[in-house]
C-alpha positions in Angstrom: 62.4 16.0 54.0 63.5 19.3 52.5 60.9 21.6 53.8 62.0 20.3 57.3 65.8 20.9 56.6 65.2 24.2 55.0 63.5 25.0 58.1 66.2 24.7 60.3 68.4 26.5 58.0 66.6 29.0 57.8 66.1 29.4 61.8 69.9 28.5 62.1 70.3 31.7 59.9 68.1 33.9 61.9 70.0 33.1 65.1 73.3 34.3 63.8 71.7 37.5 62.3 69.9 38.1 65.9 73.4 37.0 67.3 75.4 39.5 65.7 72.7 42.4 65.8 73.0 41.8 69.6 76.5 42.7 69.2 75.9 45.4 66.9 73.0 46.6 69.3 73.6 45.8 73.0 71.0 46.6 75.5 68.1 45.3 73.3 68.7 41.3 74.1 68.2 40.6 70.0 70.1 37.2 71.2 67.5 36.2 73.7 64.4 37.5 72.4 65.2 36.7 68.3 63.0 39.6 67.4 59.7 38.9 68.9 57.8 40.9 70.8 58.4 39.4 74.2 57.8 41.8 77.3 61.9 42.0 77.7 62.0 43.6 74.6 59.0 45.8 74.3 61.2 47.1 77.9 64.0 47.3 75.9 62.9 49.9 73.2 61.2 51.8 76.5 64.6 52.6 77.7 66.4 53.1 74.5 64.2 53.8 71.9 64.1 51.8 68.9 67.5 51.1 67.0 67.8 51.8 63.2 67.3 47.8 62.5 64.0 47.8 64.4 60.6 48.1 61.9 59.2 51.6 62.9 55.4 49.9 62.9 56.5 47.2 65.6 55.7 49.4 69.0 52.1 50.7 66.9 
């Protein structure tokens, strides 16, 4: 019912953000990974550093 269509909106809305903070952001994979911590992007923020958009206590 609702709580199942305001789940995918909410999931649809999170992709685009990701989608255009990969743009904004290249290198980090924002578009692949979503924002989780996947090993990809914990490589990501090794060879960059972590962009302003990125929570300072995610690498703690």
């Amino acid at each position: 019912g609702n709580i199942a269509a305001a789940s995918v909106v909410a999931k649809t809305w999170r992709d685009a953000l990701m989608d255009g903070l990969d743009r904004l952001h290249p290198g980090y994979g924002f578009a692949q990974h979503k924002g989780y911590g996947t090993a990809l992007h914990k490589q990501a923020i090794e060879r960059l550093g972590l962009s302003p958009v990125h929570r300072r206590t995610f690498c703690e």
